[in-house]
N, C-alpha and C positions, 0 to 999 in steps of 0.2 A: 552182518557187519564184520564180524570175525574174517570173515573170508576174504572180505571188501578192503579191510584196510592194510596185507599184504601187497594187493595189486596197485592200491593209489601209491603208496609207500615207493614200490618198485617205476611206476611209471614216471614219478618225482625223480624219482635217481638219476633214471635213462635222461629226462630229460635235463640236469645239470649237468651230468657226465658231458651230454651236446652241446650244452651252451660255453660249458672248461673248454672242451675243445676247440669249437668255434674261436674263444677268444685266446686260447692258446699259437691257433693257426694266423687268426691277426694278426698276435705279438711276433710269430715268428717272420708271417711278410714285412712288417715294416722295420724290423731288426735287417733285414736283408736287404730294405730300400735303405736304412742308415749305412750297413756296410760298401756299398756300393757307392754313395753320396759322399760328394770332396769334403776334406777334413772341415772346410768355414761351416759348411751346411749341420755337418756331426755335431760341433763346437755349437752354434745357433742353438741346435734341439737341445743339449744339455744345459747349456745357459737358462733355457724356456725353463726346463724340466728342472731344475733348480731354483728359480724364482717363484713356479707357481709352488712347488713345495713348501717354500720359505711363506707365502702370502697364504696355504692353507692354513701352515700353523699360527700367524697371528692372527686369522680369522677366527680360529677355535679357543685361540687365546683373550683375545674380546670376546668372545662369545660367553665364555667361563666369567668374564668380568662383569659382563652384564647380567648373568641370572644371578649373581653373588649381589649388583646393586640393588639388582631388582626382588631379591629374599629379603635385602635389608630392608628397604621401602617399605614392604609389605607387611612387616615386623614393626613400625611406628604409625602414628597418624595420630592428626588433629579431628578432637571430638568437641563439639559445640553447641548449645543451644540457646535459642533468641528468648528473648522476654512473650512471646507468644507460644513459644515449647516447640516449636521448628529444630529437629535434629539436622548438622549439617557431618556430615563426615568425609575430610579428607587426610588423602595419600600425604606424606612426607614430601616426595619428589612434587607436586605439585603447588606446592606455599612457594614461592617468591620471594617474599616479603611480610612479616609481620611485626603490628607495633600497637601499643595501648592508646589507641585514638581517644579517649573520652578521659585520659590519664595528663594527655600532656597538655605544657602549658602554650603560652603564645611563641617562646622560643623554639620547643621544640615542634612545635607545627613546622614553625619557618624552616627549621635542618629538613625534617619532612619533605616540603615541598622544593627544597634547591637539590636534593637527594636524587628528587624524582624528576628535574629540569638534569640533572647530572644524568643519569643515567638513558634518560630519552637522548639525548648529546652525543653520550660516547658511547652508548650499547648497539651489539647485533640485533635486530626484529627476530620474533618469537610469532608464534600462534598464526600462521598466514600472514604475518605482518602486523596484525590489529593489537599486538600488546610488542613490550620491549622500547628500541632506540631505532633511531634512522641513521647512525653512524655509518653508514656503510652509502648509505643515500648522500647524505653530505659530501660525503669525499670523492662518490662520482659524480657529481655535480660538478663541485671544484673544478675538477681535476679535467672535466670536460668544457669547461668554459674558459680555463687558461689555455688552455691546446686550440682550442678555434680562434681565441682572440691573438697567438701567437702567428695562426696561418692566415688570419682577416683581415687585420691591419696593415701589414707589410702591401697585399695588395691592392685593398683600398686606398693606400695612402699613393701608392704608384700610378693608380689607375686616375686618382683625381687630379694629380700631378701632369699626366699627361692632355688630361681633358682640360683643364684651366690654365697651364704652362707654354705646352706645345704644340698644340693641337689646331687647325687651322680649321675656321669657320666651313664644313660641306659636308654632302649627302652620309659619308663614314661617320661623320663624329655624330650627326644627327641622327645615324640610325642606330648608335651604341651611347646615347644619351636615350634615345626611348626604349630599347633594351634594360638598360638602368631601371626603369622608370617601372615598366613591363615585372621585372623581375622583384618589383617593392610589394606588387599585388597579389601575385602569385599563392593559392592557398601554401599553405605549411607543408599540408599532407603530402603535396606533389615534390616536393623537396626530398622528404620522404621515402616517395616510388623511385624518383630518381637515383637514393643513393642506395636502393637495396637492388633494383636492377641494374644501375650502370656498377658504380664502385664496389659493392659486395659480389656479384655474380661476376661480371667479368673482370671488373681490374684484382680482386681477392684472389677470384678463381685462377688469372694469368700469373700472380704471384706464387701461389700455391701451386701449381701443377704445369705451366706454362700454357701458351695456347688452345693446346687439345682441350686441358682439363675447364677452360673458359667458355666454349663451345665457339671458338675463331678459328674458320680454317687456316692452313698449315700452308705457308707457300712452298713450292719447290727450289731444289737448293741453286740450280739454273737462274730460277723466274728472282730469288731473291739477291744472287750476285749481281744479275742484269739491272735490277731498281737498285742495288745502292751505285752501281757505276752511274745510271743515269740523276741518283740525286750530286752525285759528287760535280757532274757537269752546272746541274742545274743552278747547286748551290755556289759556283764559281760565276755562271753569267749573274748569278742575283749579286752576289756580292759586288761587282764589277759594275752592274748598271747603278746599282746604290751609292759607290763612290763617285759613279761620274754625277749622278744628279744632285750628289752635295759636295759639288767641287766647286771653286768662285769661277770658271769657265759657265757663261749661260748658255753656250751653242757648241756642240761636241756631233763632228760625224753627221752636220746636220740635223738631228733630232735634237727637240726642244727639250730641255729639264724637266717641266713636270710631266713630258710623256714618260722619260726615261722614268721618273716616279714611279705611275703607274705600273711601268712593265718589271720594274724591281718588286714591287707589292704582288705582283702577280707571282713571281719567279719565288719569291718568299713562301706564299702560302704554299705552293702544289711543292717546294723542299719542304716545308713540314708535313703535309700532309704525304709524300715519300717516307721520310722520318719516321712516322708514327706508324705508317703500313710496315714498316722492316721491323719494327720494335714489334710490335703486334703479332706480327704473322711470321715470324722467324722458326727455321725447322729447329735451330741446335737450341732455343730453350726449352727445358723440362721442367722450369719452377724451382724456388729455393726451399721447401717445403713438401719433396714429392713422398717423403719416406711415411709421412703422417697420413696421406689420402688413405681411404675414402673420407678419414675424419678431417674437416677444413681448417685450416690456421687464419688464416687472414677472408679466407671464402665465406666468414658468416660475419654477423655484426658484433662491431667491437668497437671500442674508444676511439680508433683511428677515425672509421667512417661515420662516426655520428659527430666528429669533430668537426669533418671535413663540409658534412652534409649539413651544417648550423651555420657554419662559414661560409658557404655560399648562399645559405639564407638572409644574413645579417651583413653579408655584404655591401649592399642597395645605403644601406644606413652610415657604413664608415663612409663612403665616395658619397655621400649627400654631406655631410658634415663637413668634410676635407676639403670638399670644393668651398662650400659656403664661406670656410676661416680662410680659405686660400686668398677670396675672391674679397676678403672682408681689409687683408694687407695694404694698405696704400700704395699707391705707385711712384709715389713721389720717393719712398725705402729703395723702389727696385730701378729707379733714375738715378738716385744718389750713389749705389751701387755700381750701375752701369760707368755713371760718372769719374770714378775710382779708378778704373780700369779691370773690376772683375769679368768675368767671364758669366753667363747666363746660369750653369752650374752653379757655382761661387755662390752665385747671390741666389739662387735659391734655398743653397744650403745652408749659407752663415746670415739672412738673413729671413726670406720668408718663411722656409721653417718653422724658426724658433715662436715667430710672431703669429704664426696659423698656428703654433702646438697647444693653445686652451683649446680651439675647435676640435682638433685632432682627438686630443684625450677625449671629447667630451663624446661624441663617434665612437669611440671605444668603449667606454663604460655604457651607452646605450647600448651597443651591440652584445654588450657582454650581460648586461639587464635580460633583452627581448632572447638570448641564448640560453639563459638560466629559466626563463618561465617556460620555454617549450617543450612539446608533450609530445604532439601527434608523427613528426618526424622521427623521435626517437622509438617508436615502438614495434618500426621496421628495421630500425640500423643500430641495434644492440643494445638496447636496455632491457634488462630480466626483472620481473617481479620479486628475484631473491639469487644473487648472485654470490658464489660459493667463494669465488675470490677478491681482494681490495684488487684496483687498477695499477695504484702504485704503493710497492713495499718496500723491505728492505733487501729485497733479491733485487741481483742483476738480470735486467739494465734499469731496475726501479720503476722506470713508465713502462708499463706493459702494454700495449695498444692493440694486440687483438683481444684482448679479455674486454670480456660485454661486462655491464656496469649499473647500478643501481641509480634512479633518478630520484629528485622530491618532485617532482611534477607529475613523475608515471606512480610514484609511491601515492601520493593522492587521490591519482583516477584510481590505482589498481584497491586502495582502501574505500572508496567509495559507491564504486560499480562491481567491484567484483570479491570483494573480502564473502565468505559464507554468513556472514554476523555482521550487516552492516550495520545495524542498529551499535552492537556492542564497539563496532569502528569509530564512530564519528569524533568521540573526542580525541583521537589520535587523525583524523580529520581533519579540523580544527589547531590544531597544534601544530601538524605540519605544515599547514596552509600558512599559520603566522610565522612561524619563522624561514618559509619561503617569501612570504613580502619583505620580511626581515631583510633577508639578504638583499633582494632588488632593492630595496628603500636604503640599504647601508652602499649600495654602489654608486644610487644615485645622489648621496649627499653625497659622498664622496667625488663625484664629479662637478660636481657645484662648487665643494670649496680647491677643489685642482686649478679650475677651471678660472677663478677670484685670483687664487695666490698667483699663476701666469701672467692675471691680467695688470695685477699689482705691478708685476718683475717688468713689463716692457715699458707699460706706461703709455700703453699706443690710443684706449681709447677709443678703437676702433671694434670692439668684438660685441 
């Protein structure tokens, strides 16, 4: 051994002395790639090399903080025993809460229990979810059902507008009234698939990185001046046949007016669908968002798309209501209007509006009902089991809309199917489940008495 441990001794040296070297000769190559590299490139590395420096040291800096709280901890604890001799012993950091339950009286029960109705309210979830608050669940809730019922209504209300207003009895309106109809049945889930393949993959991805990074080929810069000349033609005869077929002339050039219709509706669609090819498939965008790939901004699921993707679910429901209060107006309102000398606008706006607005509302608040209870959509298009940030704070721009977002509908599956301790789950269960009908049940009285106090204001008697 004597003789042995000169040679391990020495062959240790040799080999640091190689590995110095080795990482000597590294440092030297890439000192000789920075010299070389334009001053932005130099400027970047020392920036890097400056920040991670700064984020080792308050690493080591928490780090010293945590074994100090964690010396403290371990330095107190609760020692206990039951009336059977059961010793329980806990950690400091572990207690929560404690109070002399078998001490207090009826009042201080009651502080007790709104304490613990408070803190379930405004606290973060703790332990997988199954102890703590669902604050953070509530507010993406909210905050995702006023964002869809802002993008729901406006269309619904347009859509049924068009179908009961302007809309002329054929094959169009009867195949996008069964479309309607089609689209009321439609599982949840598929809503769902919808917006995690169409809206998150590609309309995300075309955001985020432009067409490349969406998997849309890339037109050439030729193929794509050549379609927007030919939409600029297109969209010039469409607009042209369109004034001639709502001109008071019924015979123009020979050709009847509703052909001329047709062939305007035709020239419409194939310019948007020009349109949409040139936006889509355009060489010069690269995404407003390219500096952040491979990590996605808008490419995963977030507020936006689970807004959007409820909004098209709950659709079917604003345009069945819209049309029904629409259809509910008397005609004899939109005669005495005509009569006046409004124009067909006119009196929709200053009169059958206001007179369809209790149905209107009331399509709304259901919509925004059947958007609050849903689960299965959301679990593809941005909601987390435990999401690190609120949606809307007090940073700018406040609404955040790619930040994924916590649900009460997913916080319930996720505590009931998937907590490790369902058993210890259920009365957070239970609790969140009642103050989800809560809310649905606070919307819908609420629509009820909107819908009264409306019907009061016109006095039509007709809803």
């Amino acid at each position: 051994m004597a003789r042995l441990g000169p040679k391990i001794a020495a062959a240790v040296n040799e080999d640091r002395s190689a590995h110095e070297g080795r990482i000597e000769a590294r440092l030297d190559e890439i000192m000789s790639v920075l010299e070389d590299a334009p001053p932005s490139a130099r400027e970047a590395v020392e920036q890097y090399v400056d920040v991670r420096f700064e984020v080792d040291r308050q690493i080591q800096t928490l780090q010293e903080r945590i074994n100090q709280i964690q010396e403290r901890n371990d330095r107190f604890g609760l020692y206990a025993q039951t009336a059977q001799g059961v010793e329980t012993e806990m950690k400091l950091g572990e207690i929560v809460r404690a109070f002399p339950s078998n001490q207090l009286d009826w009042l201080g029960r009651l502080g007790v229990y709104f304490a613990r109705w408070g803190e379930f309210l405004t606290a973060d979830p703790r332990e997988a979810n199954s102890e703590g608050g669902v604050f953070p669940a509530i507010w993406g809730t909210v905050a995702m059902t006023m964002i869809m019922s802002l993008i729901v209504v406006p269309f619904g209300v347009l859509a049924a507008l068009y179908l009961r207003e302007y809309a002329k009895s054929g094959p169009i309106v009867s195949i996008i009234r069964i479309s309607i109809n089609n689209l009321a049945g439609v599982p949840s889930i598929v809503f769902g698939v919808f917006g995690y393949g169409f809206l998150i993959l590609v309309v995300g991805g075309y955001i985020d990185g432009g067409p490349a990074n969406a998997n849309l080929p890339v037109m050439p810069q030729t193929w794509w001046w050549g379609t927007a000349a030919g939409l600029a033609i297109v969209a010039f005869f469409a607009f042209m046949t369109t004034s001639y077929s709502l001109g008071s002339r019924k015979v123009l050039t020979k050709i009847r007016t509703p052909r001329l219709g047709m062939i305007s509706l035709a020239l419409w669609i194939v310019a948007t669908t020009a349109f949409i090819a040139l936006i889509a498939f355009t060489p010069d965008f690269h995404g407003f968002y390219r500096t952040g790939l491979p990590n996605p901004t808008f490419g995963k699921g977030g507020l936006l798309w689970a807004s959007l993707t409820l909004a098209l679910l709950t659709l079917p429901v604003v345009i069945v209501a819209t049309e029904e209060a629409l259809a509910a107006v008397p005609n004899s309102l939109r005669e005495g209007s005509y009569g006046c000398g409004a124009s067909k606008w006119q009196t929709i706006r200053r009169i059958v509006l206001p007179h369809a607005l209790p149905g209107i509302m009331t399509g709304m608040i259901l919509a925004m009902a059947r958007g609050a209870g849903e689960v299965a959509p959301l679990m593809l298009v941005g909601v987390l089991k435990l999401a690190p940030e609120l949606p809307i704070d007090t940073q700018a721009p406040f609404v955040h809309l790619d930040r994924s977002f916590m649900h009460l509908g997913y916080h319930i599956f996720d505590l009931g199917f998937q907590s490790p301790n369902s058993e210890a789950a259920k009365p957070m269960v239970f609790t969140t489940t009642l103050l989800l009908i809560a809310v649905i049940g606070t919307l819908n009285v609420f629509a009820i008495w909107l819908r009264a106090r409306l019907r009061r204001r016109f006095h039509s008697g007709q809803f």
